[in-house]
N, C-alpha and C positions, 0 to 999 in steps of 0.2 A: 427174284434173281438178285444175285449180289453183286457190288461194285467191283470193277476189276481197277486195282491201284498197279498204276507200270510206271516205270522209269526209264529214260533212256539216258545212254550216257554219248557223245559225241566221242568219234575216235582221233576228231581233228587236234591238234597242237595249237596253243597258244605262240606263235614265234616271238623266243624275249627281244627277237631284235626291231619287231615292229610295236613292241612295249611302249609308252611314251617314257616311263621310269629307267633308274641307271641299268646296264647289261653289259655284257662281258663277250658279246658275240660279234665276229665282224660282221662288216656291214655285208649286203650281198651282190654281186657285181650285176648292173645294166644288161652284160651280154656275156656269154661265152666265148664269144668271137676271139681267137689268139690266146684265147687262155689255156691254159695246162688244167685239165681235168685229173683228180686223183680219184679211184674208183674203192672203197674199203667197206669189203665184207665184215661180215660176222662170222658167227662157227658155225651158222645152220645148214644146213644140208640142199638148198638152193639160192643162197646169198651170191653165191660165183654165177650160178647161170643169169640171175636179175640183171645182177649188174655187168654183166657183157652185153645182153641185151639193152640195156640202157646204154650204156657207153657206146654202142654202137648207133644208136639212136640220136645221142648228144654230137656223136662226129660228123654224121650226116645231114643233119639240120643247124647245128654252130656254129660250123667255120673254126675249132676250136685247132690249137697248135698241136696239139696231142692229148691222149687218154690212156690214162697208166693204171693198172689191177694192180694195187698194192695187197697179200694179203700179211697185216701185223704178226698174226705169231701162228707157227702149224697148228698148235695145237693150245687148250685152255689150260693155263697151270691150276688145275684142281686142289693140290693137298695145300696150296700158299692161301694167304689173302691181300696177296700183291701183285693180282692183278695188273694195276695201272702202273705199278714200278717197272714191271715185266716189259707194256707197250710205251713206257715212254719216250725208251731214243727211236726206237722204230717209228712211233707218230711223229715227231720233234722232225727225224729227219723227211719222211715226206713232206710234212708241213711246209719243210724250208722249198720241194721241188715243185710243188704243184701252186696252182694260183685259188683251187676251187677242192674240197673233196666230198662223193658224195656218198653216203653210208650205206646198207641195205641189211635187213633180217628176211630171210627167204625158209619157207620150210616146203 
């Protein structure tokens, strides 16, 4: 019988902000409680229902001041590579209303 060689790979994230090294990410708040939750989909085709359900999850257990479905742009600008130019004010300006935002890819 021959050796069977497997590898597995972990799907979990290194978070850079529990890094000991320099990072770029804020810190992340103690509680929800009072804070403004920003909710921000992707383009997949069940990112809006996740994150309703979570957002509804998060009001109901946090105490949070509100939760807001932002979504950045209707649609993906395919023929550019400007992307990120595309969502900047639209992130910039959530950034400035929400205290927390939390992301999702649903398919």
């Amino acid at each position: 019988m021959s050796d069977l060689n497997l590898s597995i790979c972990s799907p979990l994230a290194e978070y850079l902000d529990e890094d000991s090294g320099s990072n770029t990410l804020a810190q992340r708040p103690a509680s929800l409680e009072g804070k403004v939750v920003g909710l921000l989909p992707n383009w997949r085709p069940s990112a809006v229902d996740l994150l309703r359900t979570v957002g509804t999850v998060i009001s109901e257990r946090c105490r949070t001041r509100a939760v807001v479905l932002e979504q950045a742009v209707s649609e993906v600008p395919m023929n550019t590579s400007r992307l990120l130019d595309a969502l900047n004010e639209k992130l910039a300006d959530l950034a400035a209303r929400v205290d927390v935002v939390v992301t999702a890819s649903g398919d």
